[in-house]
Each structure stands twice: as C-alpha cells, then as structure tokens.
C-alpha positions as CSV (number, residue, x, y, z in Angstrom):
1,X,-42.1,-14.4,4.6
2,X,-39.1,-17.2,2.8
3,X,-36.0,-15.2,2.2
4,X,-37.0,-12.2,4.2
5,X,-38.8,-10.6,1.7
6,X,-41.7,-7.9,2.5
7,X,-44.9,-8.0,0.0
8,X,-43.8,-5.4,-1.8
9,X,-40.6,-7.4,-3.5
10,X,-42.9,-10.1,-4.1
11,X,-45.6,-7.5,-6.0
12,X,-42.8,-6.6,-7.9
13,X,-41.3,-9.9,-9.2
14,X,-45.1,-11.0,-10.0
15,X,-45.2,-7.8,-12.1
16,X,-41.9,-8.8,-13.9
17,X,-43.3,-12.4,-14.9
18,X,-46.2,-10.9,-16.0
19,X,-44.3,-8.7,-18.4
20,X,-42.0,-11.4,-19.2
21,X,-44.4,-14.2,-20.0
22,X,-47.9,-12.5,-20.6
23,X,-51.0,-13.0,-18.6
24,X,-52.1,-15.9,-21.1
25,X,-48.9,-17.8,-21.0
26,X,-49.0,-18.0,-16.8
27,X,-51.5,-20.7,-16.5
28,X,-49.4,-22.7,-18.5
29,X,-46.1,-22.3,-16.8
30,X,-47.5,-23.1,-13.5
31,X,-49.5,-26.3,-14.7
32,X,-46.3,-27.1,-16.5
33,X,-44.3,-26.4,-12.9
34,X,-47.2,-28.4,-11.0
35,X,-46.8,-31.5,-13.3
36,X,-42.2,-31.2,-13.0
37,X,-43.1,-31.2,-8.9
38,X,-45.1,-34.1,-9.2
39,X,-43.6,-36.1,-11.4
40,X,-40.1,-35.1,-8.8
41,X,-42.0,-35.7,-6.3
42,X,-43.4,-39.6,-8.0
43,X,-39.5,-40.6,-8.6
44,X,-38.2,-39.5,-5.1
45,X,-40.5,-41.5,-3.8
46,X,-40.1,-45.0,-5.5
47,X,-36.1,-44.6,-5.0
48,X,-37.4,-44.6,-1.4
49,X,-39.6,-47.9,-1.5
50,X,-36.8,-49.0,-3.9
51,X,-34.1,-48.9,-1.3
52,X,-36.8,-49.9,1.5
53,X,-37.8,-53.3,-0.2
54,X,-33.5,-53.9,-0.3
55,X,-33.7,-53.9,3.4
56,X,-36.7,-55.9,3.5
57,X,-35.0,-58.5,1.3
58,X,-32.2,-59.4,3.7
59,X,-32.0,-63.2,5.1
60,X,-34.3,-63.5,8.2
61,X,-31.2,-65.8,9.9
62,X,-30.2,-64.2,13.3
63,X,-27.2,-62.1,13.1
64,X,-24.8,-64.8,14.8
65,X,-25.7,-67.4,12.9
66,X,-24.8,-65.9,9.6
67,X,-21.4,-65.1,10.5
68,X,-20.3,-68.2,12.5
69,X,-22.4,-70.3,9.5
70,X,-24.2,-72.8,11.9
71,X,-27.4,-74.0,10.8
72,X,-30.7,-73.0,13.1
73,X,-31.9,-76.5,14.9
74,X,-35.0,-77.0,15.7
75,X,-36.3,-76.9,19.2
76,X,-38.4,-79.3,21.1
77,X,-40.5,-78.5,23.6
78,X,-41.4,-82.0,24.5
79,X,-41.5,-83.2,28.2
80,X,-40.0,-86.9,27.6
C-alpha cells in the first residue's frame, strides 16, 4: 500500500470525506479532480512537444561548419 498505510487507515480517511463532503457531493469532487489531472496532464505535455520542436528547429549544418563559418561545397562524384 503508498505511504505504508494498512486498509484500515484508508477505511477511515474515506469515512471522514464522507462526513466532510456528503455522499452526493463525492461524484463531483472526483469528476472535478479527474478533469484538474487531465487538463495537468494536457499542459505538461505540449511544454514537452514545445521544447521538442526547439530542438527540431536547429540548423541542419554539421557541427564544424557552423563554428569555423565555411560554406558546405558540393561534391562531385564524376569520373573525368
């Protein structure tokens, strides 16, 4: 069980939200809950492809060539 807890700790803290909130209000709270996860889960997720499509974006020049700032020259494969 998460946090070492037995089934009897967990009885007793779903008995206190059921005081606290009422057995018509629960529904609610966890579709409300189940909507903040996704919604969490949603924006996590495109600061991910966000910072993804940065690295994507980045010249497509070789390494050396960017820093020594020669132009790429084309190659021939010709057999003159």
């Amino acid at each position: 069980m998460p946090f070492n807890m037995g089934w009897g700790e967990i009885l007793v803290i779903f008995l206190l939200i059921m005081v606290l909130f009422g057995a018509k209000r629960l529904p609610e709270l966890a579709r409300s809950m189940g909507r903040s996860i996704k919604e969490f889960k949603r924006a996590t997720q495109d600061l991910r492809d966000e910072f993804d499509l940065d690295k994507i974006e980045e010249p497509s020049q070789p390494r050396s060539q960017q820093r020594s700032g020669e132009k790429a020259t084309p190659r021939s494969d010709s057999q003159d």
